[in-house]
C-alpha positions in Angstrom: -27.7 -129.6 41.8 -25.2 -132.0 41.4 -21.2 -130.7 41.6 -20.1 -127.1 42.8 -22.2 -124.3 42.3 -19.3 -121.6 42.1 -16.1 -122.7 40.3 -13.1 -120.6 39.4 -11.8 -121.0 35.7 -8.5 -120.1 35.1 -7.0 -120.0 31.0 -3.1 -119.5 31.3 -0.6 -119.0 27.9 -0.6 -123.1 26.6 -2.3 -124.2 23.3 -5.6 -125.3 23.8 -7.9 -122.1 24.2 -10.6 -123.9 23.0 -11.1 -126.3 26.0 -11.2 -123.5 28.2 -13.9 -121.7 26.3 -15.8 -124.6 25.7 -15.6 -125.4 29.6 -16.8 -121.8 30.3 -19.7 -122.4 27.8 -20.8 -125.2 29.2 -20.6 -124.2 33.1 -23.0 -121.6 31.6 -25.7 -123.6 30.8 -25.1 -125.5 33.7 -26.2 -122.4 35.7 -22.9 -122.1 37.7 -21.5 -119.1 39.1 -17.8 -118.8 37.2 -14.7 -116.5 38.4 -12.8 -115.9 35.7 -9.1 -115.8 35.2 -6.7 -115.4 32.5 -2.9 -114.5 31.9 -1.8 -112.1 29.3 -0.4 -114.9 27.2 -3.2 -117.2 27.2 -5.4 -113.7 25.6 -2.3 -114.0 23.2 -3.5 -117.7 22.4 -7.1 -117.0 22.4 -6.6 -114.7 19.6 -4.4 -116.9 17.5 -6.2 -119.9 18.0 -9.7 -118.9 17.8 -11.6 -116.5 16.1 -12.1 -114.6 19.8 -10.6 -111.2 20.6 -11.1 -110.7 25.2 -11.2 -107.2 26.1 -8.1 -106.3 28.1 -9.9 -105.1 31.0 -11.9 -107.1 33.8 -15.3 -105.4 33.2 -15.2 -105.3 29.5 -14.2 -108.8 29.3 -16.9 -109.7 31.5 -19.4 -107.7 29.7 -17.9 -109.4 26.4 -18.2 -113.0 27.7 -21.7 -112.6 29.5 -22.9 -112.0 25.8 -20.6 -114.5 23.9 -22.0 -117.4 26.4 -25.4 -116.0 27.2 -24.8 -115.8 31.2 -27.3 -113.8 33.7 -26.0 -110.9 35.0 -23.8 -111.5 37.4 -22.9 -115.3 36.6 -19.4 -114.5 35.5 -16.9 -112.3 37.2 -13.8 -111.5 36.2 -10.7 -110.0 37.6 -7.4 -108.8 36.9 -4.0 -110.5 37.3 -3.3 -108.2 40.9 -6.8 -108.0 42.4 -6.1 -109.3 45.8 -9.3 -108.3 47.0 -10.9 -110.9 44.6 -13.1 -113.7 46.5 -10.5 -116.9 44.8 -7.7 -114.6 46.5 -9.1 -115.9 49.8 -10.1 -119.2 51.3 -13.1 -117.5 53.1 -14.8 -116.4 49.5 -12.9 -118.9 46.9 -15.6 -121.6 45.2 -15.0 -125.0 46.0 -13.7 -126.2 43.0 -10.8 -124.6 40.2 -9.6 -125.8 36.9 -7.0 -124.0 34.8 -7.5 -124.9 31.2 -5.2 -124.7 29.6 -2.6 -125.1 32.5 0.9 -124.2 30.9 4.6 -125.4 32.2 4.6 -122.6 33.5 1.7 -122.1 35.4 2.3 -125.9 36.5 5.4 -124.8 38.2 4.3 -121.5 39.9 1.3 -123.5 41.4 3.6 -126.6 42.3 6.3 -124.0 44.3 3.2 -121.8 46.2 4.9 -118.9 43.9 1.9 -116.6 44.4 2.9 -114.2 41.7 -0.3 -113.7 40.4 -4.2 -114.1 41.2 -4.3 -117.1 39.1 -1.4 -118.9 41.5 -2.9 -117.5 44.2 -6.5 -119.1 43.8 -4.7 -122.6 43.1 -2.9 -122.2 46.1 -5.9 -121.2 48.1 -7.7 -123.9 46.5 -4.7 -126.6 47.3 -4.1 -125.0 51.5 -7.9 -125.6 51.6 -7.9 -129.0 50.5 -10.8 -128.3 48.1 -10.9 -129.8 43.7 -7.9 -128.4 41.6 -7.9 -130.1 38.1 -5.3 -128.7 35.9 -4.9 -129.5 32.2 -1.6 -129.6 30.7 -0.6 -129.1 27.0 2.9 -129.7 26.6 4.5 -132.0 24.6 6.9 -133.7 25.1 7.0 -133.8 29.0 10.4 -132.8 30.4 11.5 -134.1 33.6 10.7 -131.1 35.3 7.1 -131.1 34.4 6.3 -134.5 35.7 8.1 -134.2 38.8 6.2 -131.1 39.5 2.5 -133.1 37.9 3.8 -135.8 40.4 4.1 -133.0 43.5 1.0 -131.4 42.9 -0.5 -134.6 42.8 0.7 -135.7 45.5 -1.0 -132.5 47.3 -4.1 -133.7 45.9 -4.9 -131.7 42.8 -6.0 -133.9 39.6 -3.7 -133.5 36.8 -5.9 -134.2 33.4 -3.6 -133.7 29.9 -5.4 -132.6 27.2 -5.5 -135.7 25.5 -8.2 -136.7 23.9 -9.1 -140.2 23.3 -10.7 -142.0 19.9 -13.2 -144.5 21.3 -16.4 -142.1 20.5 -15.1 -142.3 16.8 -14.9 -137.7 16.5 -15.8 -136.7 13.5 -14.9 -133.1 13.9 -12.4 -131.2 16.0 -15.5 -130.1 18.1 -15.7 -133.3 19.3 -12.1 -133.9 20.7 -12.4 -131.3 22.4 -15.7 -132.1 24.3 -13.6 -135.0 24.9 -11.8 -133.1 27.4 -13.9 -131.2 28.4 -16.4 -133.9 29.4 -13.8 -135.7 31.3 -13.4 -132.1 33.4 -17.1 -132.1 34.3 -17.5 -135.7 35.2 -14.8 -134.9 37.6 -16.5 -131.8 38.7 -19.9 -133.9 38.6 -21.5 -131.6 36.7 -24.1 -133.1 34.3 -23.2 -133.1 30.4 -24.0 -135.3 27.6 -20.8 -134.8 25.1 -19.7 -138.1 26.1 -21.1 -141.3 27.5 -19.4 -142.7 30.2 -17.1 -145.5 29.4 -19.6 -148.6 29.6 -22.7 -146.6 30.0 -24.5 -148.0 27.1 -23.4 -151.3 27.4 -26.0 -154.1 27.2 -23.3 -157.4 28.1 -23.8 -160.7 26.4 -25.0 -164.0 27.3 -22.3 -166.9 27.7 
């Protein structure tokens, strides 16, 4: 199996719900193990922006998104915003790998101070004092000063910092496909296998001179 086999998702109050469900989706079917994490704000977005209503609770949302992505028993677990007892709050039980899609200003800032207010900063921290993958994936437009100096720190400490950009080369046809975009760029950085997007060059044949 190619890239981790247990990754923490984390979905925090930006635009851009989709990517972060779509991401879940697709470490579904890639059979990974996914700890689940989401701030009150980004439930606020999921609802607007999709047609998705999460349970409030831990074990209703997990019951609610074992269904809505087909998942085994036990492949997602969720917790709440104070469980400290949660495997992510610890470098001992945390997965290898965390992305926080969306990843709001916010969020960004908490992660790049070691704030700790929450589970969600607390697993990015873990993840960071471990030196194991943190992507995070910004939606914020324009960028103040304040942003990139802390996009520049947390790089810096090694995370990967991915904006929710998508690009036009694969000619989308649909909004589906900019955001498989992104989300394709976040599993060939977690080498996990998908096929949304060839890679750059990939089907290239060259030309004679």
């Amino acid at each position: 199996m190619n890239g981790p086999s247990r990754i923490t998702l984390a979905m925090t109050g930006a635009s851009g719900a989709q990517y972060g469900l779509r991401l879940l989706d697709c470490l579904i079917q890639e059979d990974r193990e996914v700890h689940f994490l989401i701030s009150k704000a980004a439930q606020l977005v999921v609802a607007t922006e999709t047609d998705v209503t999460l349970p409030a609770k831990p074990q209703a949302m997990q019951a609610f998104l074992s269904e809505y992505t087909g998942a085994a028993p036990g492949q997602i677990r969720c917790y709440g915003k104070e469980d400290w007892m949660a495997p992510v709050a610890s470098g001992s039980g945390a997965p290898t790998a965390m992305v926080v899609v969306p990843c709001s200003t916010g969020t960004l800032s908490a992660i790049a101070t070691g704030a700790c207010n929450n589970l969600i900063e607390r697993a990015a921290d873990v993840t960071l004092k471990e030196r194991r993958q943190l992507i995070l994936v910004p939606r914020e437009a324009p960028y103040s000063s304040i942003h990139l100096e802390n996009m520049l720190k947390l790089s810096n400490l090694g995370a990967v910092i991915v904006p929710a950009s998508p690009g036009f080369y694969h000619q989308p046809q649909t909004i589906d496909d900019l955001v498989d975009f992104v989300v394709a760029r976040i599993l060939n950085l977690l080498d996990i296998p998908q096929d949304m997007l060839p890679r750059w060059g990939e089907h290239h044949q060259g030309c004679d001179e």
